[in-house]
N, C-alpha and C positions, 0 to 999 in steps of 0.2 A: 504494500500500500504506500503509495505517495502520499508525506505528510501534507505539501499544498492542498490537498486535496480531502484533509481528512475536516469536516465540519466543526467539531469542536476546538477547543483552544483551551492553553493551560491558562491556571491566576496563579498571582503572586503569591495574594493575599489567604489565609485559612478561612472559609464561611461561618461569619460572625453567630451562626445559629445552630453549629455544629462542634460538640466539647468532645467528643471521639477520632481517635485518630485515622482510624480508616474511613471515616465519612469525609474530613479535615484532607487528608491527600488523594481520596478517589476523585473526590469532587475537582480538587487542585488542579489533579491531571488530566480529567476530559474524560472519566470509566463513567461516573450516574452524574445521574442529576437529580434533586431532590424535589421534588412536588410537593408534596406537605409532608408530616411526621410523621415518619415510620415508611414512608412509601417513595422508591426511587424507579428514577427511569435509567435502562441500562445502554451506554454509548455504546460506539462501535468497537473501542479499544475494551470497556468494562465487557461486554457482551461475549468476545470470542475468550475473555480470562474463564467467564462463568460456564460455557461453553465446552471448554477443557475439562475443568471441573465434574459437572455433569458427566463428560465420556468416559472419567477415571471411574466415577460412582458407578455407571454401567458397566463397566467392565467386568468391575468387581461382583456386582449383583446376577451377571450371568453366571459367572464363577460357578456359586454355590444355586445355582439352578432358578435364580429369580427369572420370570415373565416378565418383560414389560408390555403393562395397559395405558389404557388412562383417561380419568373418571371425571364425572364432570365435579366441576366447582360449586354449581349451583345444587341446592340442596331441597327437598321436602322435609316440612315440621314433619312429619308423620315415624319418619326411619328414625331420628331423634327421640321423637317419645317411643317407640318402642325400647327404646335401651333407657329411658327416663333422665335422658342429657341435655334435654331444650331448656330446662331450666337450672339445669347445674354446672354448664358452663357457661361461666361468666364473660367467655372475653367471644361466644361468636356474633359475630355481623348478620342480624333478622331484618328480615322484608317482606313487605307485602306485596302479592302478586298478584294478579286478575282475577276475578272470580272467588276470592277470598282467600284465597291462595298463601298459604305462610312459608319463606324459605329460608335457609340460611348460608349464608358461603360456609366454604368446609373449609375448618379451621384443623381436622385430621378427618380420617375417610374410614374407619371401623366401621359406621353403621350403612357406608354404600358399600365397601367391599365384600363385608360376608352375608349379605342375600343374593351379591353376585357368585360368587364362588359357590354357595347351595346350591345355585341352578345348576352347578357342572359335576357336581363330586356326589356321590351316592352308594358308593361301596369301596372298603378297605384298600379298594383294588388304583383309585382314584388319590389315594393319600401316599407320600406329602405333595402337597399343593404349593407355590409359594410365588407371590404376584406383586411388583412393584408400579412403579409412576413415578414421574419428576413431573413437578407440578405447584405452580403456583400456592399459597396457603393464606388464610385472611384468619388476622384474630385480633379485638378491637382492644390491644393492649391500653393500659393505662398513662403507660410511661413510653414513649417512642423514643430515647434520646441517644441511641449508643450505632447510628449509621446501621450498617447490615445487621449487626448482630442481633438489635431486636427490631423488629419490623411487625410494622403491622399490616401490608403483605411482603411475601416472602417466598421464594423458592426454595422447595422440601423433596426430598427424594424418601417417599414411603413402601413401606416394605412390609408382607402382611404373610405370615406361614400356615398353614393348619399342616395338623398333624394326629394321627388314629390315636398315639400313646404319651407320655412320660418319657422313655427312651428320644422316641424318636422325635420328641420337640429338643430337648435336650441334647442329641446331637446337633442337630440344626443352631442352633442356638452359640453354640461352643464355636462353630464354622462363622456365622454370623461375627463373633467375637473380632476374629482373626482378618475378616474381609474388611472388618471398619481398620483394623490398625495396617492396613494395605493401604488403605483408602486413603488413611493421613498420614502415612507416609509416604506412599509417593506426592500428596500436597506441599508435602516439605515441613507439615508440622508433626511436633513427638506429643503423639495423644498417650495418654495413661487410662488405663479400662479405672474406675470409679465405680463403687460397689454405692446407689443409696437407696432409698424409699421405693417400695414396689406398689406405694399406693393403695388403691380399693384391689388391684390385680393381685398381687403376692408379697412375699413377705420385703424382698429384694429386686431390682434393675439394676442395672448397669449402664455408667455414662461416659461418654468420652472426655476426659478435659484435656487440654493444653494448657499448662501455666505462664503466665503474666503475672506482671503487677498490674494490669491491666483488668485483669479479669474481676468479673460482677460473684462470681461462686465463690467459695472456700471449702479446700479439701484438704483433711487430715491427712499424710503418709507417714506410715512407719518408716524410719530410717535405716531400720535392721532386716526386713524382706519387701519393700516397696508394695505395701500395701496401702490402698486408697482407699476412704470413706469419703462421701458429700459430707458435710457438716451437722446437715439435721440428722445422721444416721446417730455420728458421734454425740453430738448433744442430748438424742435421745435415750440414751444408753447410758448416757454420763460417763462415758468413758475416756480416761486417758493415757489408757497404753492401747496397743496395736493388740486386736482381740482375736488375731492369727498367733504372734509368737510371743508379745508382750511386749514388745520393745516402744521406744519413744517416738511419738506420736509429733510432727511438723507440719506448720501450718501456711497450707498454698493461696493463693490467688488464682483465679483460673477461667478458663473461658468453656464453655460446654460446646464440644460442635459435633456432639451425633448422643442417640441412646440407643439401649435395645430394654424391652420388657416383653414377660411372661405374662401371656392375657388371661392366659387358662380357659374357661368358658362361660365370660361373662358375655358378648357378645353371640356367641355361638348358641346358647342357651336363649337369649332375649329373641335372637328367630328362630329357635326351632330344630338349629340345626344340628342334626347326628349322620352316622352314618351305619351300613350294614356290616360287621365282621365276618370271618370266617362260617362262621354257622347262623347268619341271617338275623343275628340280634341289634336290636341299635345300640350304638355306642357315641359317647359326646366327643365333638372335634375339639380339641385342643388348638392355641390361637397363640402366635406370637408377632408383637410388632417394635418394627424396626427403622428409625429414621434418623437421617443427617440432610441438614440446609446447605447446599450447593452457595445458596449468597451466604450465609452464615459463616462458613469455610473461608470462602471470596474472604468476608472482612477481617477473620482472624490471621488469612496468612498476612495481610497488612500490617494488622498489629503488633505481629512477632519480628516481619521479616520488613526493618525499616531502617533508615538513619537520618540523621538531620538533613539531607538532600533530596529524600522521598521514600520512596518505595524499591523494594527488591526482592522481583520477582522470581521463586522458583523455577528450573526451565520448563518442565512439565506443563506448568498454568499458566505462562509469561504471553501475554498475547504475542509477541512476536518472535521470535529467537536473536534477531539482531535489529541492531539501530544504526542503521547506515547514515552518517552523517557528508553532506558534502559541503566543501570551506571551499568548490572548486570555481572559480572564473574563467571565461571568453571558452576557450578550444576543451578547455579539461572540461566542462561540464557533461562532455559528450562522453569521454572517459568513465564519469560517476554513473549515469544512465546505464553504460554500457555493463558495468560491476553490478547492478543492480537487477539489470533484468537478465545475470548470466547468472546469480545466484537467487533468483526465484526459479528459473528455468532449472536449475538443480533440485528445487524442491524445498529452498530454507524458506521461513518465513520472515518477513522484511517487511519493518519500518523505515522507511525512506526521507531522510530529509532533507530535501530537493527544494527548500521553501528560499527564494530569493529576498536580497533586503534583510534579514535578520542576522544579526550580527553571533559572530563562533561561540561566544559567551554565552548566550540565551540559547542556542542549539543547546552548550551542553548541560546547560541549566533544567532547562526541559528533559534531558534523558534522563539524567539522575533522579529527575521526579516521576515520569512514565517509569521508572526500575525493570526496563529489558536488560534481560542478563548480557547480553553483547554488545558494543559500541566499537562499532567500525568508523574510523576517521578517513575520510579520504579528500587528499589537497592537492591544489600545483605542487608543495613543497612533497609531500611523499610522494607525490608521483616521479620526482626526478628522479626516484630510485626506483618505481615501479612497483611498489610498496603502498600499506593502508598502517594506521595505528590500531592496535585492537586494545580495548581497556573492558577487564572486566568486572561487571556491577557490585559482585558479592565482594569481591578482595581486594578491588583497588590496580588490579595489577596491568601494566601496560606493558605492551609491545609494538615492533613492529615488524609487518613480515612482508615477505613479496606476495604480489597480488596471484602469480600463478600456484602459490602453493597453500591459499585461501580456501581451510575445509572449516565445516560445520556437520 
């Protein structure tokens, strides 16, 4: 992509209505643009980062045998009160709709997903089941303040399993575990599995956190076998040693960017649903669900991976792999084009900055706030040697090399 050509433009300034950092440099650099609280528009540069993102979560959800569907948003009061949630949760978005029509955007999909999956599974033979989305999510938070990470809509990748038995959710489950810490790490962030509150469902979930100081959570870890509790686990318990080995109990900051919980058959039960075993008896489906925010993700690798110049992006999610800058005048600009469309033609991905009139400072003012992990210089002056400068984002570290021997 040619940057002349790319519609948005960076600011200086941080947006005086934004105290989060990943809102504070997304904005900065031309990814979202904010609309009102909690709810952003996503650029062409934000777009193809969240884009990435999503493709890693599908990768990984094929892995261990996830479907993708995908459900609608718009919802019936009726699926709601049969699980008795239209008025127990507080934060969905209700409407009225023709004919007297009550709906509400789906703030999570348990009560569309398992009257859809009844219609397809009806004997032993049909189980395990297990059926994802990436998918928009609306919940009418109180508080919108913290850029992607709480939104009040938001991008979710949901994950729903049934299963005939115990065993076999419980495998599933343990796989599940393993795909999320894939998931963030190849994001580039070091999630920690988090044991808390299993809610009205069970006794226990599991969460993912990354540590910050940054972070809105707080999670106990043992220091003697790295074991993690959410906070209300530990308070409730009043505990202050590590209730695996005993050991001393430290206290994190942290940012949540996925869970998984054991639903058992609360939903499953509220329609009806069983299925036939081996010798034609019913038996109840067991239920687990599974979700991490693709923007959610988007805003934490910000906040992890930054320095006072901007953002720094992991390659994996970096919208572009390089940032070709050109300092070139009269004859050599033909040279820059040339590099450029000989290393799209290779297949790398490239940002281009072919914008005339802006002066070398502000190019590279601008890169170190987009945080493309590659910065290609190319000038009259290095081209006397037939050479580019390559400087890279995460370490600083500069070179230069000949333009024939230019891999990515």
């Amino acid at each position: 992509m040619r940057q002349s050509k790319l519609f948005t433009k960076t600011i200086k300034e941080n947006p005086k209505d934004e105290v989060s950092i990943n809102a504070q440099l997304l904005i900065r650099a031309g990814f979202i643009d904010k609309l009102t609280a909690g709810v952003y528009s996503y650029l062409p540069l934000g777009l193809r980062v969240l884009k990435k993102i999503q493709n890693i979560v599908r990768e990984e959800m094929n892995k261990i045998d996830g479907q993708e569907i995908l459900m609608p948003a718009l919802t019936p009061k009726e699926i709601w009160e049969t699980t008795k949630r239209w008025d127990e949760i507080d934060v969905l978005f209700k409407m009225d709709g023709s004919g007297g029509k009550e709906y509400a955007l789906g703030s999570t999909h348990e009560e569309v997903v398992t009257p859809l999956v009844k219609k397809f599974v009806k004997s032993y033979k049909d189980l395990p089941v297990a059926v994802y989305q990436v998918q928009d999510k609306f919940r009418n938070e109180p508080r919108a303040k913290s850029g992607l990470l709480r939104g009040r809509e938001f991008n979710m990748k949901d994950l729903y399993s049934f299963h005939k038995d115990e065993k076999d959710f419980e495998d599933y489950y343990e796989k599940s575990k393993q795909a999320y810490l894939n998931i963030f790490e190849r994001c580039g962030l070091e999630a920690k599995v988090v044991e808390a509150s299993g809610g009205v469902f069970s006794k226990f979930s599991h969460e993912f956190q990354v540590f910050t100081e940054y972070g809105e959570d707080i999670v106990f870890s043992c220091t003697k076998c790295d074991h993690h509790q959410n906070q209300e686990i530990v308070e409730q318990a009043s505990e202050q040693k590590c209730k695996t080995c005993g050991g001393k109990l430290e206290k994190n900051k942290a940012i949540e960017v996925g869970n998984i919980f054991p639903l058992k058959t609360k939903f499953t039960d509220a329609f009806k649903f069983k299925y036939l075993d081996k010798d034609g008896k019913e038996k109840p489906v067991l239920m687990g669900c599974y979700g991490v925010g693709p923007s959610r993700v988007m805003g934490s690798i910000v906040e992890i991976h930054n320095d006072e110049n901007g953002m720094i992006w992991p390659e994996a999610v970096a919208p572009f792999k390089v940032h070709l800058i050109s300092l070139c005048k009269d004859g050599d600009i033909k040279k820059a084009d040339k590099l450029y469309e000989d290393l799209t033609e290779a297949g790398v991905e490239v940002l281009y900055d072919d914008r005339d009139g802006v002066r070398a400072g502000e190019k590279f003012s601008d890169s170190d706030l987009i945080g493309i992990p590659n910065r290609v210089v190319i000038s009259s002056k290095t081209l006397e040697s037939d050479s580019v400068e390559i400087k890279e984002r995460v370490s600083g570290k500069e070179n230069m090399i000949k333009i024939k021997d230019l891999k990515f």
